[in-house]
C-alpha positions as CSV (number, residue, x, y, z in Angstrom):
1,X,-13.5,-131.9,38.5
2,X,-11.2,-132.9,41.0
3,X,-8.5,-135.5,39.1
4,X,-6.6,-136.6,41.9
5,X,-4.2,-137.8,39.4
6,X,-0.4,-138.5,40.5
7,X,1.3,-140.0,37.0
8,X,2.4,-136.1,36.1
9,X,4.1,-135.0,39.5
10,X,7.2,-136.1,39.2
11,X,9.1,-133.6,36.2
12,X,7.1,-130.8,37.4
13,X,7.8,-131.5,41.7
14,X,11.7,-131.8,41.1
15,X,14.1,-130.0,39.4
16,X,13.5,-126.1,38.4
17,X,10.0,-126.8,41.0
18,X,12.3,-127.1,44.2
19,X,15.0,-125.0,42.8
20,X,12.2,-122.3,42.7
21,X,10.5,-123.4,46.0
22,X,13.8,-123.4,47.7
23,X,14.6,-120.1,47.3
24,X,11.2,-118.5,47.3
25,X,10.6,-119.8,50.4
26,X,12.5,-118.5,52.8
27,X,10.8,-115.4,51.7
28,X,7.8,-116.5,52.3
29,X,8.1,-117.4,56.1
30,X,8.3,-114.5,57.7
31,X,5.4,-111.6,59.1
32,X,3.2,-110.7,55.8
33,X,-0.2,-109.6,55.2
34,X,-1.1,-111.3,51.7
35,X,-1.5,-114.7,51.1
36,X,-3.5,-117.5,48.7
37,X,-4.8,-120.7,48.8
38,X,-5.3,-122.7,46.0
39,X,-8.3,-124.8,45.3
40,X,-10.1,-127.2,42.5
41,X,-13.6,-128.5,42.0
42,X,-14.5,-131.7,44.1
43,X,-17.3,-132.0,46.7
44,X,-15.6,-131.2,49.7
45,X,-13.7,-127.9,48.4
46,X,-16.7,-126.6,46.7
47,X,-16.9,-125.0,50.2
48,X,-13.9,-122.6,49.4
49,X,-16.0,-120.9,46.3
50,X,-18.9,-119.9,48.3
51,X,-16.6,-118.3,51.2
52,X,-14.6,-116.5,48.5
53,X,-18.2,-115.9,46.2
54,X,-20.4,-114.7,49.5
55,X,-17.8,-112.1,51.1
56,X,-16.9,-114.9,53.8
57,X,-13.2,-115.0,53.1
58,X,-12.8,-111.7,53.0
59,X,-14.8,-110.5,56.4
60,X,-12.4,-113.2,58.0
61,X,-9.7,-111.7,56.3
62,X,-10.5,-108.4,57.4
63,X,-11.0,-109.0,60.7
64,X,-7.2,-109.9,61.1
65,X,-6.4,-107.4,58.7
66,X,-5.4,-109.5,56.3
67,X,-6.1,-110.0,52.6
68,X,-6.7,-114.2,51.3
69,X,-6.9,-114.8,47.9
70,X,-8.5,-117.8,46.9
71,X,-7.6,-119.1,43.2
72,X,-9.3,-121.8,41.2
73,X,-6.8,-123.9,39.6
74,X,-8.4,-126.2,36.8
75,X,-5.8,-129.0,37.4
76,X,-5.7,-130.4,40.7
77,X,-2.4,-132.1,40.2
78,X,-0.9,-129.0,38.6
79,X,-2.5,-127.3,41.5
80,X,-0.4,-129.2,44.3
81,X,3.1,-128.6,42.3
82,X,2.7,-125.1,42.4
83,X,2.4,-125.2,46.3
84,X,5.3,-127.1,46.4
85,X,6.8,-124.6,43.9
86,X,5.9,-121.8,46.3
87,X,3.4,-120.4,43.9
88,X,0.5,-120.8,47.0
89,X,0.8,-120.5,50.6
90,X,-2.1,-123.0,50.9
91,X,-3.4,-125.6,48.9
92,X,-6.5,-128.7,49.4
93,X,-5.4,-132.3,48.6
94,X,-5.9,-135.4,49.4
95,X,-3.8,-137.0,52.7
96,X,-2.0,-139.3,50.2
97,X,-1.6,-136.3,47.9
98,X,-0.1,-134.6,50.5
99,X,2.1,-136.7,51.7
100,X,3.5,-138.1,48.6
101,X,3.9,-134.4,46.7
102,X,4.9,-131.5,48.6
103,X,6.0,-133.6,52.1
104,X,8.0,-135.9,50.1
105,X,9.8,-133.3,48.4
106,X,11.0,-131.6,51.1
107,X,7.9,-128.9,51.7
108,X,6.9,-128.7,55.3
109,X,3.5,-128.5,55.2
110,X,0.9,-128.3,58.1
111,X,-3.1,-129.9,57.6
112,X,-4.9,-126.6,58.9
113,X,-8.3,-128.1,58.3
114,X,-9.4,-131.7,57.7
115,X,-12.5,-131.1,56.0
116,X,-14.1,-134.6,55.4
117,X,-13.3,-138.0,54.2
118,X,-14.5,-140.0,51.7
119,X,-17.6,-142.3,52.5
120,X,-18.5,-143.7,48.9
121,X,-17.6,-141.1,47.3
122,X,-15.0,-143.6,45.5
123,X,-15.8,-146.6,44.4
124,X,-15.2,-149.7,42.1
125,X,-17.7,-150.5,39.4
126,X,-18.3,-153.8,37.2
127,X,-19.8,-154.8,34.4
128,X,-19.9,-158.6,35.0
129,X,-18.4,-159.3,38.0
130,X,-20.7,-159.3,41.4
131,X,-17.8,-159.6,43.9
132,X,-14.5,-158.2,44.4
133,X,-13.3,-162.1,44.2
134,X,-14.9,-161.8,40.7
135,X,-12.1,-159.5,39.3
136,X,-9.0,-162.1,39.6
137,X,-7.5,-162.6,36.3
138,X,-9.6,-159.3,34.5
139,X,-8.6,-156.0,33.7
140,X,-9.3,-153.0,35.7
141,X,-9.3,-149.1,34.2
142,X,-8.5,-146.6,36.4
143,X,-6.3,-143.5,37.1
144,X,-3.0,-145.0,38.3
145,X,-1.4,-143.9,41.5
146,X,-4.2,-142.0,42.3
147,X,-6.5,-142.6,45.5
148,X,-8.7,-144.7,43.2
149,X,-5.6,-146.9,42.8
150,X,-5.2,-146.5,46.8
151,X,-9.0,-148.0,47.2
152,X,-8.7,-150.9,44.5
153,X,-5.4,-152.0,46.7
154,X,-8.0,-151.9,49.4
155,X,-10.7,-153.8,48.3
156,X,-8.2,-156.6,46.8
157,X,-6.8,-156.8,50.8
158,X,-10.2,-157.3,51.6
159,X,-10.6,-160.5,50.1
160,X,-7.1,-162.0,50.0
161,X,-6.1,-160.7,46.6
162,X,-3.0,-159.0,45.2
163,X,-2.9,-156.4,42.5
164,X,-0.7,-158.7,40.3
165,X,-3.8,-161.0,40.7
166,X,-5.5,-158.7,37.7
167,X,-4.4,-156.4,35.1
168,X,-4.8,-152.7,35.8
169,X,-4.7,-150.5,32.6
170,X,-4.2,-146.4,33.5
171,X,-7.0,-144.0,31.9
172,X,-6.9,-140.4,31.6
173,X,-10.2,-139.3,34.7
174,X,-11.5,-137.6,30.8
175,X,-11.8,-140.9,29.2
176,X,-13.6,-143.0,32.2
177,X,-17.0,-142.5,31.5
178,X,-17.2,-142.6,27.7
179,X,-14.4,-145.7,27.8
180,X,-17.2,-147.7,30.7
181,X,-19.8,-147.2,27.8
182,X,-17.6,-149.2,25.5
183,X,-17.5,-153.5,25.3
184,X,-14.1,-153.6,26.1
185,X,-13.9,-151.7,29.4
186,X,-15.6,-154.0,32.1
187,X,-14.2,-152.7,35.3
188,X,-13.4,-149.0,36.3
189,X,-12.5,-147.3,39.6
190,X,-13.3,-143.8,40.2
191,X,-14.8,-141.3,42.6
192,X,-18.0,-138.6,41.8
193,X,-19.2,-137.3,40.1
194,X,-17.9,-139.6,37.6
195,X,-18.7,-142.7,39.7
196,X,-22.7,-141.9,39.8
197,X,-22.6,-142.0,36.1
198,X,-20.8,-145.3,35.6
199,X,-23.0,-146.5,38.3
200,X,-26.2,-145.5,36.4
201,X,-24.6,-147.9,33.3
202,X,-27.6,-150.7,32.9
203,X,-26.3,-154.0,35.1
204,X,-22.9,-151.8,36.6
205,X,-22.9,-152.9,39.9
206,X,-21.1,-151.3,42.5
207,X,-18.0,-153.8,44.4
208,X,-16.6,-151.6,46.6
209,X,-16.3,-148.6,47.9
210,X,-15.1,-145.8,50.3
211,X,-17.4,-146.3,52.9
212,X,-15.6,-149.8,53.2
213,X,-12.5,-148.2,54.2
214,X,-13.5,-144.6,56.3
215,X,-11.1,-142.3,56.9
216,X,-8.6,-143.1,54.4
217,X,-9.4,-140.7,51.8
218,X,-9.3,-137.5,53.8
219,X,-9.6,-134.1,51.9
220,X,-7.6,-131.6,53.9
221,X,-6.6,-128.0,53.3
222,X,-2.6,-127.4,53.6
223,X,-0.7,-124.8,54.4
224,X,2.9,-124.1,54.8
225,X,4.2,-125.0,58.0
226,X,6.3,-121.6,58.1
227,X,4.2,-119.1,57.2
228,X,1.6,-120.5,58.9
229,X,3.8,-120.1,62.1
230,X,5.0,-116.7,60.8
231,X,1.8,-115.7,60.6
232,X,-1.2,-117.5,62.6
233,X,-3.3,-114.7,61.8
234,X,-3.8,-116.7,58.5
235,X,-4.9,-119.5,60.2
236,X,-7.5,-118.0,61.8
237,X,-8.8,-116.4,59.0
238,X,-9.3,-119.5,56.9
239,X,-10.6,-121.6,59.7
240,X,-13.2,-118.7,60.8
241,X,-14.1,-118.1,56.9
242,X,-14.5,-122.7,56.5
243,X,-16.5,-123.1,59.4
244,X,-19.1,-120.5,58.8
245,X,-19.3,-121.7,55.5
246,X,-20.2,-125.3,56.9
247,X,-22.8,-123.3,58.7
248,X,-24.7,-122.1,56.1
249,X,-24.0,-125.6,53.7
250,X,-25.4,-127.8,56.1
251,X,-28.3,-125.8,57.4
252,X,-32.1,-126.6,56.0
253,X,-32.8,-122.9,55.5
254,X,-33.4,-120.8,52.3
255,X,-29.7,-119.7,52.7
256,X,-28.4,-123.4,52.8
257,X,-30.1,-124.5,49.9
258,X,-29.5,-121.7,47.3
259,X,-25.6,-121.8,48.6
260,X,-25.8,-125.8,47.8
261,X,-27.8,-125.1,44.2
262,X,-25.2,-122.3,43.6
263,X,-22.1,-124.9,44.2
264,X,-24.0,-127.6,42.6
265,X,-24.2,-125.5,39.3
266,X,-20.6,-124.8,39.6
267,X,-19.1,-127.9,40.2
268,X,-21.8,-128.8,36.7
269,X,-24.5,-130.8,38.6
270,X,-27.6,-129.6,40.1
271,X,-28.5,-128.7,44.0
272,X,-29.3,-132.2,44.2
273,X,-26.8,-133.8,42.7
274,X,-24.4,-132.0,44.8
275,X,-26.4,-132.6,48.1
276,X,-26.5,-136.5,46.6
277,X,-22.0,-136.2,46.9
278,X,-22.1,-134.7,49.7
279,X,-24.2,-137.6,51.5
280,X,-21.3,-139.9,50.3
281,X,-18.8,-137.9,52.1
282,X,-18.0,-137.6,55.6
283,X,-18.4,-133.8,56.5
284,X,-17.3,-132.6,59.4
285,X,-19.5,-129.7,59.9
286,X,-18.3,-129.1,63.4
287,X,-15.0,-128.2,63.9
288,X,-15.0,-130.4,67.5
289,X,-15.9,-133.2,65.1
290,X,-12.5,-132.5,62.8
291,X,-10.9,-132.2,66.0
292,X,-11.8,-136.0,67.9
293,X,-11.3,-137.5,64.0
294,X,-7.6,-136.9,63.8
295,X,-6.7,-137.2,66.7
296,X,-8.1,-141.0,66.6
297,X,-6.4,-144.3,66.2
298,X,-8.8,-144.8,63.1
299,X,-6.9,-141.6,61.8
300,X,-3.7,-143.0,62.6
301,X,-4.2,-145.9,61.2
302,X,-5.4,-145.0,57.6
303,X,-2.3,-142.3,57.9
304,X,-0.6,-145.8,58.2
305,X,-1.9,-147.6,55.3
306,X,-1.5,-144.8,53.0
307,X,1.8,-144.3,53.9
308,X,2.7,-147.9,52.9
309,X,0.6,-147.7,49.5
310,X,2.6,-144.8,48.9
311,X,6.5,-146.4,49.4
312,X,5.2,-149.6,47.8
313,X,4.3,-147.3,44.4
314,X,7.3,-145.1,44.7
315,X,5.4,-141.8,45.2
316,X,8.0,-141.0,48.7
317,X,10.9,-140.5,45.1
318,X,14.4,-142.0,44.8
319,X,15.6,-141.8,48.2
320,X,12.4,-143.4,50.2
321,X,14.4,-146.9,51.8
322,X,10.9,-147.9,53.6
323,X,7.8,-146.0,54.4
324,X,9.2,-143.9,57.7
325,X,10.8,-141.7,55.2
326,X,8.9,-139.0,55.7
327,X,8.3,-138.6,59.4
328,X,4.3,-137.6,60.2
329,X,3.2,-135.5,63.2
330,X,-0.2,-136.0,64.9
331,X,-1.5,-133.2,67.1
332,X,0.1,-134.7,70.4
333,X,3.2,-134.4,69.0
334,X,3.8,-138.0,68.3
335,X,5.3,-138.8,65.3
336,X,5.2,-141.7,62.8
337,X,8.4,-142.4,60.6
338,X,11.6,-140.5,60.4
339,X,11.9,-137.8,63.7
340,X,14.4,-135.9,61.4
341,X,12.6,-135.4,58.2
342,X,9.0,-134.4,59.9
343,X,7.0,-132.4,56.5
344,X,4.0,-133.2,57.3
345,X,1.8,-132.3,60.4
346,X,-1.5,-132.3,61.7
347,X,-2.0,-129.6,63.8
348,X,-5.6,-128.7,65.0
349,X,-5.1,-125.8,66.9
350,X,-6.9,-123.5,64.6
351,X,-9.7,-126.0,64.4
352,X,-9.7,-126.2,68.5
353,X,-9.9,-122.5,68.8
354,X,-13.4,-122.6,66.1
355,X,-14.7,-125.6,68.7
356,X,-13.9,-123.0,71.6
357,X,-15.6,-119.7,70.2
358,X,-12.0,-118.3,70.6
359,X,-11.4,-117.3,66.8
């Protein structure tokens, strides 16, 4: 399960983390032939399983005479401080996750592939009340500073309200379910499959969700910028072994649905259940279709508003004086924020050269 959680990055980002990162990684940029890439369970990276399970990965990997190893990492927050650790030369996360981790501590980091976005995938989840209006003045459970958090900001702007408008109360991603079954938790915000089984709660009804706000919870897989410029054979390799995968995931064939019952299983739902996530997220099967996404102002602009969330909830750290802190590149080279402190980057070459027939 994908946790998405932010409360425990800050011991484990700073400190002996950089120290180690800092001088592991000048090592790592530079001509190699041996990398990995780390991953956890959540709808849109269930993808990186079958390419590693079917041979995918490594075909791709051979072909540029390479080796990728892809690693499972049971905590997704744990997984994103060993990136920045220099543990991984790659890692999937979240945009916001991104940005307020491994950018914000320094860790150039380049968005190879933007996989999909969230679209209801998250969502907010009541008890008694039928609007988001309804939630002035009551308490809300949910996993703080996490993209959950990120949507119930959202949903509040939506309708005039502020956060210090209700009471939000942090809960362990663990505790959700069992805690919504409970009298004395009305309100939770969370994303699948946890959110399917609050919604399934007799007289839950669904506020708000994802689909509200599209493109602002992007999955993306990350790499480092320098060894990804070291060695672009990498990036070809992943992007080649991703979009074959999509391929096979989307296709109605034999093939595609005994790859989506197989990462249904593994991700502990059925083929269903996971074709029932994936119809709340916002695949881009097509690498042409990643491509046109970010480099849109509706891209830009949800890079925007999670930018803000983040300085307003200190995830850019100590030294963060507004939200251009960390300075954001785009794939025309524009650049939001600070021109001298650029960590993070979209860059869709690699996903250009898929659209092209070029890998």
């Amino acid at each position: 399960m994908k946790t998405r959680e932010l409360s425990k990055r800050m011991g484990a980002v700073f400190g002996a983390g950089l120290l180690a990162a800092s001088l592991s990684f000048g090592a790592t940029a530079q001509e190699r032939d041996s990398f990995s890439l780390a991953w956890t369970i959540y709808v849109g990276w269930m993808p990186w399983q079958y390419a590693e399970d079917s041979g995918i990965m490594k075909k791709w990997a051979d072909k540029y005479d390479i080796e990728v190893d892809i690693v499972q990492v049971n905590d997704y927050i744990e997984s994103i401080n060993q990136y920045t650790a220099g543990q991984f030369d790659g890692v999937v996360a979240t945009s916001m996750d991104a940005l307020s981790i491994p950018a914000a501590s320094g860790i150039d980091t380049t968005a190879l592939i933007v996989g999909d976005y969230s679209d209801g995938n998250d969502g907010v989840v009541a008890k008694d009340a039928e609007s988001i209006e309804d939630l002035e003045g009551t308490t809300v459970h949910l996993v703080e500073l996490s993209v959950s958090h990120y949507l119930l900001v959202r949903a509040l702007d939506s309708v005039g309200l502020e956060e210090r408008d209700l009471n939000v109360v942090n809960i362990s991603d663990a505790d959700l379910v069992s805690a919504f079954q409970t009298d004395d938790v009305r309100t939770v915000v969370t994303w699948n499959p946890l959110l399917g089984e609050v919604k399934d709660y007799p007289g839950a009804t669904e506020l708000f969700n994802s689909s509200q706000v599209p493109g602002h919870i992007k999955d993306l897989a990350l790499v480092r910028t320098e060894v990804l410029e070291a060695n672009p054979e990498l990036g070809k390799a992943l992007v080649g072994a991703w979009y074959e995968v999509m391929g096979i995931l989307q296709s109605d064939t034999e093939e595609g649905r005994e790859a989506r019952a197989a990462l249904g299983q593994a991700s502990g739902t059925d083929r269903e259940g996971y074709e029932a996530q994936l119809a709340a997220t916002r695949m881009f099967w097509e690498p042409a279709s990643a491509v046109e996404f970010i480099n849109s102002d509706q891209a830009r602009e949800a890079m925007d508003s999670v930018r803000q969330f983040s300085f307003d909830k200190g995830l850019l750290g100590q030294g963060a004086m507004s939200p251009d802190f960390v300075g954001i590149e785009f794939p025309d080279g524009s650049i939001m924020g600070n021109e001298g402190n650029v960590t993070f980057r979209f860059n869709d070459t690699y996903m250009q050269m898929a659209a092209d027939g070029e890998l």
